[in-house]
C-alpha positions, -999 to +999 in steps of 0.1 A: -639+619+858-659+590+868-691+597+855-676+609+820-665+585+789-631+588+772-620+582+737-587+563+730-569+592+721-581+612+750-567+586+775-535+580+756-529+618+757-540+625+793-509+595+800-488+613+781-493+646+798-489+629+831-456+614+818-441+644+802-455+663+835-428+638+855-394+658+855-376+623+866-385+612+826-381+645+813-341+639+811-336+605+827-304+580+820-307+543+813-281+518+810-294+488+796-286+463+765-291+466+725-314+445+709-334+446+675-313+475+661-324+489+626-322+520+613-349+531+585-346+548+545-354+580+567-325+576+591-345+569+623-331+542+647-355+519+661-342+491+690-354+477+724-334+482+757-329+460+782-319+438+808-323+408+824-356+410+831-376+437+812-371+458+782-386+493+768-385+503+730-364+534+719-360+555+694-335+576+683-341+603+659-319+608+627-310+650+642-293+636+678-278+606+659-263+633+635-255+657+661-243+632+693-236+595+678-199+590+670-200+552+661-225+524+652-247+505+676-251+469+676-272+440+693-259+431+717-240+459+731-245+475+764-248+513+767-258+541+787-286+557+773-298+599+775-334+606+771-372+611+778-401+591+784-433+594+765-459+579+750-465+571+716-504+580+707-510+565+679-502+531+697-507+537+728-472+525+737-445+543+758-412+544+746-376+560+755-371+588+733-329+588+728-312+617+724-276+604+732-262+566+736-223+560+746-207+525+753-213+507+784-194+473+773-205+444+752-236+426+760-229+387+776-248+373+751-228+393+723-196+385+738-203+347+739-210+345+704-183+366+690-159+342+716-176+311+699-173+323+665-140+331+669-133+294+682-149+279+655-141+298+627-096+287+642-113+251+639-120+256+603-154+251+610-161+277+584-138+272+553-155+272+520-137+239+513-157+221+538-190+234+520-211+211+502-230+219+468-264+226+473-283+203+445-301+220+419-327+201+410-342+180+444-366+154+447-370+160+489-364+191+508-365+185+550-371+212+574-359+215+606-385+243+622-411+250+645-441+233+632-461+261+633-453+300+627-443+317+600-411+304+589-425+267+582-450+287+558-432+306+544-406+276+535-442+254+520-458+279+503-423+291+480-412+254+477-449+245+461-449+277+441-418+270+426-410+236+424-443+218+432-426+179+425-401+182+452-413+166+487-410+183+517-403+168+552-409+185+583-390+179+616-405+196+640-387+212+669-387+246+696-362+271+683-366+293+710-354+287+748-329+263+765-342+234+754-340+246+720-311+234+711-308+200+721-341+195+698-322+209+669-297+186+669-320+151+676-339+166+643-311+168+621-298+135+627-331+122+623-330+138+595-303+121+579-323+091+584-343+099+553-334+098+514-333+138+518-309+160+493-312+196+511-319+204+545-333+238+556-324+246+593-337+277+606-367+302+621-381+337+616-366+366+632-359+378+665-337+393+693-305+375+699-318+360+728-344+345+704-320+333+677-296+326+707-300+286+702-287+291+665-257+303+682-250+273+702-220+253+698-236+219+697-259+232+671-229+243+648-207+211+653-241+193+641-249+209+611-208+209+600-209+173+606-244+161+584-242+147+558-269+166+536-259+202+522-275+225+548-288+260+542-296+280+573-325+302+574-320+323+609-337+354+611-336+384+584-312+403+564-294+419+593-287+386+618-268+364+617-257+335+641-228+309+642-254+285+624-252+311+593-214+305+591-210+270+593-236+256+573-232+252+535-253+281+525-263+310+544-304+327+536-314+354+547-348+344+554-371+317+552-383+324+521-350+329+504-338+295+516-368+281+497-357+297+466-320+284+470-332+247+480-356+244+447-354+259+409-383+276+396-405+245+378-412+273+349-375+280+345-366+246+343-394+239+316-379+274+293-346+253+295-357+221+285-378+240+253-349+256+246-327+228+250-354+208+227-355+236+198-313+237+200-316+197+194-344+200+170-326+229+150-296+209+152-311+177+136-327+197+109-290+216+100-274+179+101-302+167+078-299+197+054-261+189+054-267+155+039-293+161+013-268+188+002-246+161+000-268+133-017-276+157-045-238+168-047-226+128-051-259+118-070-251+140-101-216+126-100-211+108-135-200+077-116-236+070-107-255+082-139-233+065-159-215+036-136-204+018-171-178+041-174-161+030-149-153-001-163-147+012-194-119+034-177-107+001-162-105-017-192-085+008-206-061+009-177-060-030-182-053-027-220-029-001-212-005-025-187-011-056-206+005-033-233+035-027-209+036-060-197+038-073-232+068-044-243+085-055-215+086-094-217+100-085-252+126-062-240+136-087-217+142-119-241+156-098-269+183-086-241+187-120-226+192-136-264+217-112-271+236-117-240+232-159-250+243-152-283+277-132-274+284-163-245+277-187-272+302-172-298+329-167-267+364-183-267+360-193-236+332-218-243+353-225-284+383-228-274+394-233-238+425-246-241+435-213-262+427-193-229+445-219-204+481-218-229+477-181-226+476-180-184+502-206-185+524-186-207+519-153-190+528-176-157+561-183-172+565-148-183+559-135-148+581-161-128+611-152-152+610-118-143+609-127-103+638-153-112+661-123-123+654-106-091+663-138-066+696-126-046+705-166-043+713-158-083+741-138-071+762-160-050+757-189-076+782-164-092+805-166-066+790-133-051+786-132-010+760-114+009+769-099+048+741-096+073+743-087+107+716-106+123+684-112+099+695-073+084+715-072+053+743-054+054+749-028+025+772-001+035+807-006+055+791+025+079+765+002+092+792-020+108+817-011+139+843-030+153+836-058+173+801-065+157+799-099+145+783-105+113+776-134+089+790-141+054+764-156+035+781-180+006+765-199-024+772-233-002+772-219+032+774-190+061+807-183+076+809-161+114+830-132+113+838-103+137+851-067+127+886-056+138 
């Protein structure tokens, strides 16, 4: 073999022969920990194992999953793995072919940040009421990122594509290792230092361990406590960290929080047209309104003809000077009647007539009462008994033993019964 040349694919297979000719990785059993699961449209499950220290790629096909999976992997969990070792030509990559996984326990890492989450989310950490609006139409964006890689790109390039006037600050930091995190939270309370009005915290994908500083509690407690609405842009579709669930919006990627931070600029311009042609059409309707109008009250008599309405006047005038004149009339001719019957009155004629007639009417009256005076009576010799100030007209009223009073024409005499 030394003096002949290999291809590529001549090497990779001559590996794999040797590697499928080893019967300790024909059937060999791993236990290890999941990281980057994701299963395909074709039902293929591709993930790394690993450990500590190292880490293989797997994949498990769609007819063992079917046949010998009988619940749902996830990062971070640890498991026991059944399968073969091989290499993949085409890339010239081994890999652990799966053909049977079963639970070995949760991964540390996993069980930290479900602990944490847990934690938090008792705290309230994560209540929607503690979420700020994201503003819709921003004159800065910051970004807390790595300076360089993908994510900071993406962020630029969707910002200037849609919203090219909005200003964009970068506050560069790691997001990967242990000093990750601390970075992250100097940066966003630097960034608070600036007139910003969104803040985009995040980084491209990765395994947990990569994302792992997303997940740390410092990190969280920071962006709950800033003071700019926060989207978080950690990872893709499929991860999520603590940072996800306690800022004020969550992205799924870099990219996405770019298009929640900004409008599109050609949006915004189709709403201010159509916002101009609703005012314009709405100034023309008002203005068609009025000249309707005008014409209506210009061919109103009143204003081809505005002498008639003093002639109306005037004959309204005419017509209550008319009344006013009737009425004085009236009046005097009643009041001259009424001075005319006072005039020819006794009263005012003769007035003595009318006093000789009270005066004899008096006389008339006072006879009558004279008639009826009881003193009359005993000037005739006539007495009257009473029995206290009570006049005494029955012999039943009295008892022996009252005393009662004998009332003469010259005197009272005190009597009693026996």
């Amino acid at each position: 073999m030394e003096d002949k040349t290999f291809t590529v694919s001549e090497i990779n297979k001559y590996i794999n022969r040797i590697l499928k000719g080893d019967p300790n990785l024909k059937n060999i059993q791993i236990k290890g920990e999941i990281s980057n699961y994701k299963t395909f449209p074709s039902g293929h499950s591709y993930f790394t194992l690993k450990d500590e220290t190292s880490q293989i790629p797997a994949v498990f096909f769609k007819f063992n999953k079917d046949r010998f999976l009988d619940f749902e992997p996830e990062n971070g969990m640890k498991v026991i793995i059944k399968g073969k070792i091989e290499v993949y030509e085409n890339d010239g990559k081994y890999q652990l072919y799966v053909t049977k996984i079963q639970k070995d326990g949760i991964g540390d890492l996993f069980a930290r940040f479900e602990q944490l989450k847990k934690d938090l989310d008792k705290e309230g950490l994560f209540k929607d009421t503690h979420k700020k609006e994201i503003p819709k139409y921003p004159q800065r964006i910051g970004v807390v990122t790595a300076q360089t890689g993908a994510a900071i790109r993406d962020i630029i390039t969707t910002i200037k594509r849609r919203y090219p006037i909005c200003e964009i600050l970068v506050f560069s930091t790691l997001v990967q290792g242990s000093q990750a995190a601390p970075q992250i939270v100097r940066q966003i309370k630097h960034a608070q230092e600036f007139n910003i009005d969104t803040l985009i915290v995040g980084r491209g994908g990765g395994s947990i361990e990569d994302l792992w500083p997303f997940n740390e509690e410092i990190v969280a407690r920071e962006i709950y406590a800033c003071k700019i609405p926060v989207i978080s842009a950690v990872g893709h579709e499929i991860d999520f960290t603590i940072a996800d669930f306690v800022a004020d919006k969550r992205a799924a990627t870099p990219t996405a929080a770019a298009e929640l931070a900004v409008p599109s600029i050609q949006e915004v311009k189709n709403n201010v047209d159509q916002l101009s042609n609703r005012i314009n059409k709405s100034i023309e309707d008002k203005l068609l309104e009025n000249k309707t109008k005008l014409e209506y009250i210009s061919q109103k008599n009143v204003l081809k003809n505005p002498e008639t309405i003093y002639e109306i006047k005037g004959m309204r005038l005419d017509s209550l000077i008319s009344r006013l004149d009737f009425s004085s009339k009236n009046i005097i001719s009643q009041n001259r009647t009424r001075l005319f019957k006072l005039e020819n009155s006794i009263v005012l004629k003769k007035p003595e007539e009318i006093i000789k007639a009270k005066r004899e009417a008096y006389l008339k009256n006072f006879n009558k009462l004279e008639v009826l005076n009881p003193l009359l009576t005993l000037k005739r010799g006539y007495t009257m008994a009473k029995s206290g100030d009570k006049v005494i007209s029955s012999a039943k009223d009295v008892k022996v033993g009252d005393e009662i009073d004998i009332e003469f024409n010259d005197g009272t005499v005190n009597t009693r019964v026996i």
